[in-house]
N, C-alpha and C positions, 0 to 999 in steps of 0.2 A: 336627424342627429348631426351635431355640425361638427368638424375635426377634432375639437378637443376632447369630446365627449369618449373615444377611446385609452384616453389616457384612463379614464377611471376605473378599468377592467385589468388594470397593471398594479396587481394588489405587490404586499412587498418582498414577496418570496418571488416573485417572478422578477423586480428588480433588481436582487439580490442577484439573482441568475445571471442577469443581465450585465452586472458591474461584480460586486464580492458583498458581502456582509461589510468589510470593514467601511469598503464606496460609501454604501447604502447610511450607516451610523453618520459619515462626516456630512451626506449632504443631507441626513435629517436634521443636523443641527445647523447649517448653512439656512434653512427655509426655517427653522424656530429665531434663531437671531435677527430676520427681516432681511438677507442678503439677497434673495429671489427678486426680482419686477419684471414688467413688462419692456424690454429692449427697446420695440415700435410694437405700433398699435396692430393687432391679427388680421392677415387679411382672410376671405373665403376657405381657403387652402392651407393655412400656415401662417408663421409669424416669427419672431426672437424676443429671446429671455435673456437677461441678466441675472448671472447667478453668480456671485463672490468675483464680479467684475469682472467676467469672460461672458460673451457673446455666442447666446444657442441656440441655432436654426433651428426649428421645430415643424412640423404636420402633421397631418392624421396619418400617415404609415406607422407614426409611434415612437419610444427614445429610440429603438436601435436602428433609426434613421436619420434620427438628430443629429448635429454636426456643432462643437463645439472648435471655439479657435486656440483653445487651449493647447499645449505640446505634446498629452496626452496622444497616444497613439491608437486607441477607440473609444470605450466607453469611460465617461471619466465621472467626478463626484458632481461638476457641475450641468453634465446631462441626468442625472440621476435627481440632483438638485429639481432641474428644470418639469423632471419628470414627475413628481412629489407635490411640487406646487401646482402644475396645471389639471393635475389627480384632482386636486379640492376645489379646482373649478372658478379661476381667478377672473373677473370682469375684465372685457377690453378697457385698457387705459387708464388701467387702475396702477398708480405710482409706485404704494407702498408693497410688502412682501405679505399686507394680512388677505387672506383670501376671501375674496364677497361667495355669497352664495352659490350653489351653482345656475347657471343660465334657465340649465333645464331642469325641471323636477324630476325624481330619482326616481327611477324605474326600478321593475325589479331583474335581479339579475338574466344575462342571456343562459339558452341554454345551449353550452359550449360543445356538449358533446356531439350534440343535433346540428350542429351550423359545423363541424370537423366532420361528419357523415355527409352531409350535405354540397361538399367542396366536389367539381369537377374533375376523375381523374385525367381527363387528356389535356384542361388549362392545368393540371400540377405538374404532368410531366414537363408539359411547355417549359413553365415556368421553372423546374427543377436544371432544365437542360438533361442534353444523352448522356455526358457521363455520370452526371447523380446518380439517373437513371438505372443505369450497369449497375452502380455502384450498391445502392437501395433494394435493386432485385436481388444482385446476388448473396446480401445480407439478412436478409428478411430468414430464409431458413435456419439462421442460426440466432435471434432475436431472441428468442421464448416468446411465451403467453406476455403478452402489454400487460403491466399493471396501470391502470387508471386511474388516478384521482383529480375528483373537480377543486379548486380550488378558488369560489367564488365565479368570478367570470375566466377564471382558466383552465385549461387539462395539461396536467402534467401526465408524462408519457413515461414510465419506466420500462428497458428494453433488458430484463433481469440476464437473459442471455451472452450480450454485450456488453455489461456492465454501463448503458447507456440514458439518458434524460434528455426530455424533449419538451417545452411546454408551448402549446395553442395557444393565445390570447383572445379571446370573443372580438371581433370587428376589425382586428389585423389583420386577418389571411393567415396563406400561405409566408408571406414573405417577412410579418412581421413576428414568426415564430422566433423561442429562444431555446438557447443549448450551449452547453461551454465550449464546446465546437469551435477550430477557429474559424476564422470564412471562409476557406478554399473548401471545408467539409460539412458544413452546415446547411447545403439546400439536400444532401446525398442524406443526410441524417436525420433533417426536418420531414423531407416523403420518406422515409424509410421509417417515422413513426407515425406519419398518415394510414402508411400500408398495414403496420401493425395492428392501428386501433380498428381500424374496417374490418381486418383479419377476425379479432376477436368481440366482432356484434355480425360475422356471416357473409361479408362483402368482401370478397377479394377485390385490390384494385388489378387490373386491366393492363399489364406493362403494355407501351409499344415495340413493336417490332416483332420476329422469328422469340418465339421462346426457348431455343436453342441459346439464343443471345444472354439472356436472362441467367440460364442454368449455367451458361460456362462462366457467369460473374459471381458464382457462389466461390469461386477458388481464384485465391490471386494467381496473377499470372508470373512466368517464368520469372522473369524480372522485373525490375522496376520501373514504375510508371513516373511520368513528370509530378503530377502531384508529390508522390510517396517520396523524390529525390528532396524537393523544394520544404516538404515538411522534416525531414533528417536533417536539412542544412539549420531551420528554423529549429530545430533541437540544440546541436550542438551550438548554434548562437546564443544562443538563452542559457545553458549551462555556464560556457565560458563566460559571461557577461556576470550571473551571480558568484561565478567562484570568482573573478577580478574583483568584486566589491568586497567578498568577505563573508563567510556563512556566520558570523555572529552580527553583520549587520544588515539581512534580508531585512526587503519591504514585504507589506501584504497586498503590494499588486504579484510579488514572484508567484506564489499557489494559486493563482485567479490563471496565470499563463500557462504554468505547467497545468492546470487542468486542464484548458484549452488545448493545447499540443496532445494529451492525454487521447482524450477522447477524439480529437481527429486524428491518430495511429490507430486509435479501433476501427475507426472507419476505412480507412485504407489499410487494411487490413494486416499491421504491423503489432499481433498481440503484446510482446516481450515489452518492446519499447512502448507500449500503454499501458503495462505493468507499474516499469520504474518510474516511468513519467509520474504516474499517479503515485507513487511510493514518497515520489521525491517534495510534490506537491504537499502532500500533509506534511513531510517533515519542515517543511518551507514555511509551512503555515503554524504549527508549534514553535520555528525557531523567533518568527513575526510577534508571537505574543507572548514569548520569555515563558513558554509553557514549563513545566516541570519534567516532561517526558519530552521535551527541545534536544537535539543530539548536533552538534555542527559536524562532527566526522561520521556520523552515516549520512546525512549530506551530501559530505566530498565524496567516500567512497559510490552513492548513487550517481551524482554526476559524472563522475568518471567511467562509471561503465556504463551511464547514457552515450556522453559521448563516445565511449569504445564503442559502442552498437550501433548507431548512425555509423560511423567510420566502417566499420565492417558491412554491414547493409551496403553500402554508398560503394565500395568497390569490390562486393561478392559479383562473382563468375553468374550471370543466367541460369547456365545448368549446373551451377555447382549446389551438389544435395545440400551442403552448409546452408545453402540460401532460407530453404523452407527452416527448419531450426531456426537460424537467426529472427526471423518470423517469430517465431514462437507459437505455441499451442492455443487456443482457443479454451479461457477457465470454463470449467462444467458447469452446464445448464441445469439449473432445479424451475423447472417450470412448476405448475400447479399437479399436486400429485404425487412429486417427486419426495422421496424418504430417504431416510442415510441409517444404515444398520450400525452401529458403533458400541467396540469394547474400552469401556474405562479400561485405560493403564496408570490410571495415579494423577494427582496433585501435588502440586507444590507452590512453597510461598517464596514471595519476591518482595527485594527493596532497594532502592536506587538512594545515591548519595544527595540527591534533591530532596529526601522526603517519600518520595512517590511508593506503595506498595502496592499488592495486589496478590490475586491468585491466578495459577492458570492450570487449565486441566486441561487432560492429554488424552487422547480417541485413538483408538485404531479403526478406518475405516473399511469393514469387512471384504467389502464387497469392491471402494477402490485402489486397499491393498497399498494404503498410505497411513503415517499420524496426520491427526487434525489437532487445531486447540480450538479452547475456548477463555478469553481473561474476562477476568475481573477486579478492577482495580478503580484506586483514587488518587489525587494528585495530595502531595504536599498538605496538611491542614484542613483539608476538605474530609469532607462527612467523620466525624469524629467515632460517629456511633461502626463505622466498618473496620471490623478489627480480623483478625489471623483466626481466630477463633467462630466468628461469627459470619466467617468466608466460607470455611470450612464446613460447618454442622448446621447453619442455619439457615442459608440461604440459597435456595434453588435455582438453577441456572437457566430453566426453561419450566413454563409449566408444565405440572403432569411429572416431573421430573424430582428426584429427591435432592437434598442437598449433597453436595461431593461426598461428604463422609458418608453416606450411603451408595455409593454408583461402585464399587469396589468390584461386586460379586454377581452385576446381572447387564446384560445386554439394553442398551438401548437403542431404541427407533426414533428418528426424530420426523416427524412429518414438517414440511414447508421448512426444513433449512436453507438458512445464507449461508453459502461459503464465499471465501472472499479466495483473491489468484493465491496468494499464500499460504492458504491454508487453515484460515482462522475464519473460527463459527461466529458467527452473531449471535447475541444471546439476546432474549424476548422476543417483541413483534408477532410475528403471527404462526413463531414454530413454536411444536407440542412435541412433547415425550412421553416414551411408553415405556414399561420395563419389560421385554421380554422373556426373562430368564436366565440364569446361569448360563456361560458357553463351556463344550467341554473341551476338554485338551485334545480329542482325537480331530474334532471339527478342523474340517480339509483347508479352511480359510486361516484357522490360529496356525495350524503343522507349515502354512506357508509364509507366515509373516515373520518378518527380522531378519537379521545378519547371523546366521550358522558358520560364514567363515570369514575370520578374518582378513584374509589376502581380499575376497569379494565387498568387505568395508571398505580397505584401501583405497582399491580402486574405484568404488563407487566415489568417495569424498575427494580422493584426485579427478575425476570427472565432471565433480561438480564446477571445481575453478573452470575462469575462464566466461567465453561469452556462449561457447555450447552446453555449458552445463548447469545444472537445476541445484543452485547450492544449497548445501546438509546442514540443518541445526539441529534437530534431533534424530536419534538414533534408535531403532529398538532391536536392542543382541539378546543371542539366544545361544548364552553357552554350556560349553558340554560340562562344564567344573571351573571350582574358583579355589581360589587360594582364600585364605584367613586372611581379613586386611590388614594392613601393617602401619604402623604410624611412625611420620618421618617429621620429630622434631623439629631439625635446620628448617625446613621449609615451611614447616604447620600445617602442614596436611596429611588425609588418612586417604593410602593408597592402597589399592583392590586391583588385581591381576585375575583376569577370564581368561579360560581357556576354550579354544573350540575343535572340535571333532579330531582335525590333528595336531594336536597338541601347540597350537600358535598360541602366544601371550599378546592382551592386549589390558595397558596400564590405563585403569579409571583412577582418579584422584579427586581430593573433595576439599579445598581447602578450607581454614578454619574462617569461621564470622559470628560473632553474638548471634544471628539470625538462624544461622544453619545450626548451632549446639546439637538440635533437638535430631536431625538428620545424619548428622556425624555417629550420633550414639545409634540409633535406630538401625544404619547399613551396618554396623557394627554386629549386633545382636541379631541382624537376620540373617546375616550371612554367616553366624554362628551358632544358628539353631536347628540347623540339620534341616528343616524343612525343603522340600524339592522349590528350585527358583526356576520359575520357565523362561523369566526376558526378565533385563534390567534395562531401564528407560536412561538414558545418559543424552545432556545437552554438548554440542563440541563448540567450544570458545577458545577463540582464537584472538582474545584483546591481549593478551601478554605474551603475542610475537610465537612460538611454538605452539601448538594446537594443543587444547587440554580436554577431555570427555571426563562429563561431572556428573554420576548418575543420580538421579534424584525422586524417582520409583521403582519398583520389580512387582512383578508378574507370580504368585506360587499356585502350586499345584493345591488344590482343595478341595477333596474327597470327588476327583474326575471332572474336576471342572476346572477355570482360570479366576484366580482372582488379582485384581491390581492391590497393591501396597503403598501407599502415598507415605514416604523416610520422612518427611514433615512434622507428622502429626502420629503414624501409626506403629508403637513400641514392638518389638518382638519378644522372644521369650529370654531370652536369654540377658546376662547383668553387662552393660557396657561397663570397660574400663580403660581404654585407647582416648575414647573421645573426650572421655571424662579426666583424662589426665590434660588434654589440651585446654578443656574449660578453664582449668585451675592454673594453667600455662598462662594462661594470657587472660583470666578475672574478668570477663564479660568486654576485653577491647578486641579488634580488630587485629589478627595478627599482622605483620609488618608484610608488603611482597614478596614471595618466595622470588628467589633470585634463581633461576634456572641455569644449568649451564648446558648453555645454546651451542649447536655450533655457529662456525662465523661464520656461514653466509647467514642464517638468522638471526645471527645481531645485526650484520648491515642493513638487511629488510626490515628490522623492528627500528632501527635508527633510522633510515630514510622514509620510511611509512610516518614515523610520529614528525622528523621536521617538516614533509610537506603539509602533515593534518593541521601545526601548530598555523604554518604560511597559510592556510588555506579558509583557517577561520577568521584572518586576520586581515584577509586582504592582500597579502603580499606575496602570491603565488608570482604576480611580476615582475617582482622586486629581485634584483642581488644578493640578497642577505642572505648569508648560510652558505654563500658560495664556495668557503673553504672547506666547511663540512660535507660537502656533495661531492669536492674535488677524491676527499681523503677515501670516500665510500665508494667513490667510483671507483680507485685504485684496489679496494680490497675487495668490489666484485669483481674484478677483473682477474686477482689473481687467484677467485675460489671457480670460474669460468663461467660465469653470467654474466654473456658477453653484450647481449642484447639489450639487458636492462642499464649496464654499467656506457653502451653507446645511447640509452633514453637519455641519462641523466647529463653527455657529454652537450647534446643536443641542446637540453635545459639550459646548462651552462652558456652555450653560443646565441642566446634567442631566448631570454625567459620571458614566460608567457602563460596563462590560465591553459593555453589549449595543451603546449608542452608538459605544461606539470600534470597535467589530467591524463597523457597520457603515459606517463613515467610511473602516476600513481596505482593506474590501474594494473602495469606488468610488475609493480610489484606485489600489490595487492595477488596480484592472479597466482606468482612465485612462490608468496607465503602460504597459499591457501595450499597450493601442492602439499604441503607438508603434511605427514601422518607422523610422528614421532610419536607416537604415544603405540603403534603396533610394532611390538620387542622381537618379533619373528619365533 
């Protein structure tokens, strides 16, 4: 087989690995326009291509050892290019971009998985070096079961454990494997999915050295290591660098990098920060292609407490307990096997000023004594035939499983679920649903689930701000009595006061929207129909500056068992006449924003959160502009005593900069979040 012949086992998902989808599309079209030829003619070993007039060293190692002279700073569309045309097997010295035959006649595919068993483990380790090594050993016990699939002449390596990917190439080796990995963590991640697939065909590989060595690399060490410092810095450069350009005008190389960075914090065992990395990543990639669900301020707020969390990591104490936290937790493992016991708490429908709708349905997971979700949605104009109705009543979220309007009243089991770090189920693929039956109210796992007191809400959701805390979107309370909801004209909304065990009040409010009528009138009616409520399910939204909890399901008691209530879709007994007086208020429009009265430091926080979101989409987080308005807000934090955030923004002022504004944005961000105004004592 002579050099090139490699290239042909680089089907296009592995290119795509290798550069992004977007790479991949420009330099399919570079090689269909004729831009591709031969540079000089191939020797034994290698050769250069000319692709859209850049110059690409090539050899049998493969493209991600091709070397283009392009500014690109690795793999760019004219290695990819290069990569595409040598695939179809171009004759020495052949001028034009159309591809002669191939040299050699077409074999049939290798077999990939037997040639990855087949690899020496003491030339991988070599070749991995010792700290891959550590690094790979002490990972592997947290990996899961390898999911395998061949993919032509490749194996993709899923690490479900890690949330990791790995793919072999037939005739590349070890070294011409791919991963979105950057390069400081891709040989630690390449043998660490060598080990996995051996793992799971009965081969353990063989570490070298005291297996002592091995087992203390399963837990990171006190503090940080050079790697783990240099990829924080490599964080927070990549953050500032997109917020200076502007989140309304990302390229589609930003989510090709934030994956990279991503997945090598997993490896170096920084879960949190390959969380948002990865969070930030998709949003990156939605804002690149004017998606309909594109957000440029969950963006800025991501990158800002990326880079909070580098900064914090980067000067945590060794022994300070903060350190492991900062770390973050390791998302739960569902290997092969694994089931999730889950009580519907309700449904609810969504719509976004793009267009975008969808449904999403809310879990309580029994056993890990959290909610989950599950969506379902479409963008703008897409599928015409998925409607509110046909979300609801007809369409099953998993097999084996009923449509939501059915999940109300029985237990489900899911075998082989995806959860993702957030908390969000995957729907299809290879999970199955069972009903197992009504739960009843007595069962020890429902008596333990929710917020019984409100002081213990508070503080949970003040806990959540910040860079230690697990922030709150949904809620599930469990109170002891309610009030009758009351409806507040001025504002358009219908407001519902819980009470729990000692008589604390805590304000739920719903405001009005065409969309919600049907939920307005529904909370209405059941909270006035005497039937016992066990939990109401409330979202906490915090876009309009004070914190507001929106509930949008409840829980009732029914005949000793629990059933969820999706306010959406499911009327109670009793005749609305609150909500239906707001219908008629405002004739199917959108009522106007409730104007709140905030105190002032929550108006300074809602005014300086929205001028930096506006700077930040725009580009001009470096820019002067606004200066008079930061001067005036600083002045009135100073005299409500947020002394901290009112010396962020003096900072800002002496030096503006993406890195100053990110970190001005986050202490405010973290100051607002403290907020519970909605618990009346």
């Amino acid at each position: 087989m002579n050099w090139q012949a490699v290239y042909r086992n680089f089907g296009d998902e592995a290119l795509a690995a290798l550069g992004s989808g977007g790479l991949l599309r420009r330099a399919v079209k570079d090689v269909e326009a004729g831009k591709v030829a031969w540079d000089e003619p191939p020797g034994e070993t290698g050769g250069a291509v000319r692709a859209d007039g850049q110059r690409v060293a090539v050899d049998g190692r493969g493209p991600a050892f091709a070397r283009c002279d392009c500014p690109a700073p690795e793999v760019c569309k004219h290695i990819l290019a290069a990569a595409l045309w040598l695939r179809a097997g171009p004759a020495a010295g052949q001028d034009d971009a159309t591809p002669a035959a191939p040299a050699e006649p077409a074999a049939a595919a290798p077999d990939v998985l037997a040639e990855v068993l087949a690899l020496d483990p003491d030339a991988l380790c070599k070749a991995a070096g010792r700290a891959a090594v550590r690094k790979a050993a002490g990972l592997l016990p947290q990996a899961g079961d390898a999911e395998l699939t061949v993919q032509g002449a490749a194996l993709l390596v899923r690490l479900p454990g890690l949330g990791l990917d790995a793919r072999y190439i037939a005739g590349a080796g070890f070294a011409g494997m791919l991963s979105e990995a950057a390069a400081s963590s891709r040989a630690a991640l390449h043998l660490l999915a060598i080990a996995a697939v051996r793992r799971a065909h009965g081969r353990s590989l063989p570490w070298p050295g005291d297996a002592a060595d091995a087992a203390a690399a399963a837990a990171p060490a006190a503090g940080l290591s050079p790697d783990e410092r240099r990829l924080l810095a490599q964080a927070r450069a990549l953050v500032v660098e997109l917020s200076e350009s502007g989140w309304s005008h990302v390229s589609d190389m930003a989510a090709p990098q934030l994956r990279a960075l991503a997945t090598s914090a997993r490896v170096e065992s920084l879960p949190q920060l390959a969380g948002l990395l990865r969070s930030l990543a998709g949003t990156a990639e939605l804002l690149a292609r004017r998606d309909y669900g594109a957000d440029e301020v969950q963006a800025l707020r991501l990158a800002a407490r990326i880079a909070a969390l580098a900064h914090a990591l980067d000067h945590a104490s060794p022994s300070a307990p903060a350190l492991a936290r900062l770390r973050g937790a390791r998302q739960r493992s569902f290997g092969e096997g694994a089931t999730l016991s889950l009580l519907p708490l309700g449904a609810h429908w969504w719509e976004q000023r793009g267009g975008a709708r969808g449904l999403s349905a809310a879990f309580w997971d029994l056993d890990g004594g959290r909610i989950v979700q599950a969506v379902s949605a479409r963008r703008d104009g897409a599928d015409p035939g998925f409607s509110r109705a046909g979300a609801w009543e007809l369409t099953p979220l998993w097999p084996g499983a009923a449509s939501p309007s059915g999940l109300g009243g029985t237990v489900l089991r899911l075998d082989a679920p995806r959860l993702s770090d957030d908390g969000r189920l995957a729907l299809g693929g290879a999970t199955r649903a069972h009903a197992e039956g009504p739960l009843s109210r007595d069962d020890v796992r429902w008596r333990a689930a929710g917020y019984r007191n409100w002081a213990v809400l508070g503080e949970a959701v003040r806990g959540g701000a910040g860079l230690l805390g697990e922030p709150i979107e949904t809620v599930l309370l469990r109170p002891a009595a309610w009030d009758a909801p009351r409806l507040d004209e001025i504002r358009q909304q219908l407001c519902w006061t819980l009470l729990d065990e000692g008589g604390a009040r805590l304000l739920l409010r719903l405001p009005y929207e065409p969309w919600k009528a049907e939920r307005l009138a529904n909370l209405e009616t059941w909270a006035a129909s005497g039937q016992p409520i066990e939990a109401v399910l409330a979202r906490l939204d915090r876009s309009g500056g004070a914190s507001l909890l929106e509930p949008f399901a409840l829980a009732v008691a029914h005949g000793g068992t629990v059933r969820a209530v999706s306010l959406d879709f499911e009327r109670g007994p009793a005749r609305p006449t609150l909500a239906a007086r707001l219908g008629r208020l405002f004739g199917g429009r959108s009522a106007p924003a409730p104007r709140e009265p905030q105190p002032v430091h929550l108006k300074a926080l809602a005014a300086l959160l929205d001028l930096l979101e506006r700077k930040g989409m725009t580009g001009h987080l470096q820019h002067r502009d606004g200066a008079a308005a930061l001067a005036e807000l600083r002045r009135t934090l100073l005299a409500v005593g947020l002394d901290d955030i009112a010396a962020a923004i003096q900072r800002y002022l002496d030096a503006p900069g993406a890195a100053a504004a990110l970190a001005l944005f986050h202490l405010a961000q973290t100051a607002a979040d403290l907020d519970t105004a909605f618990l009346q004592g």
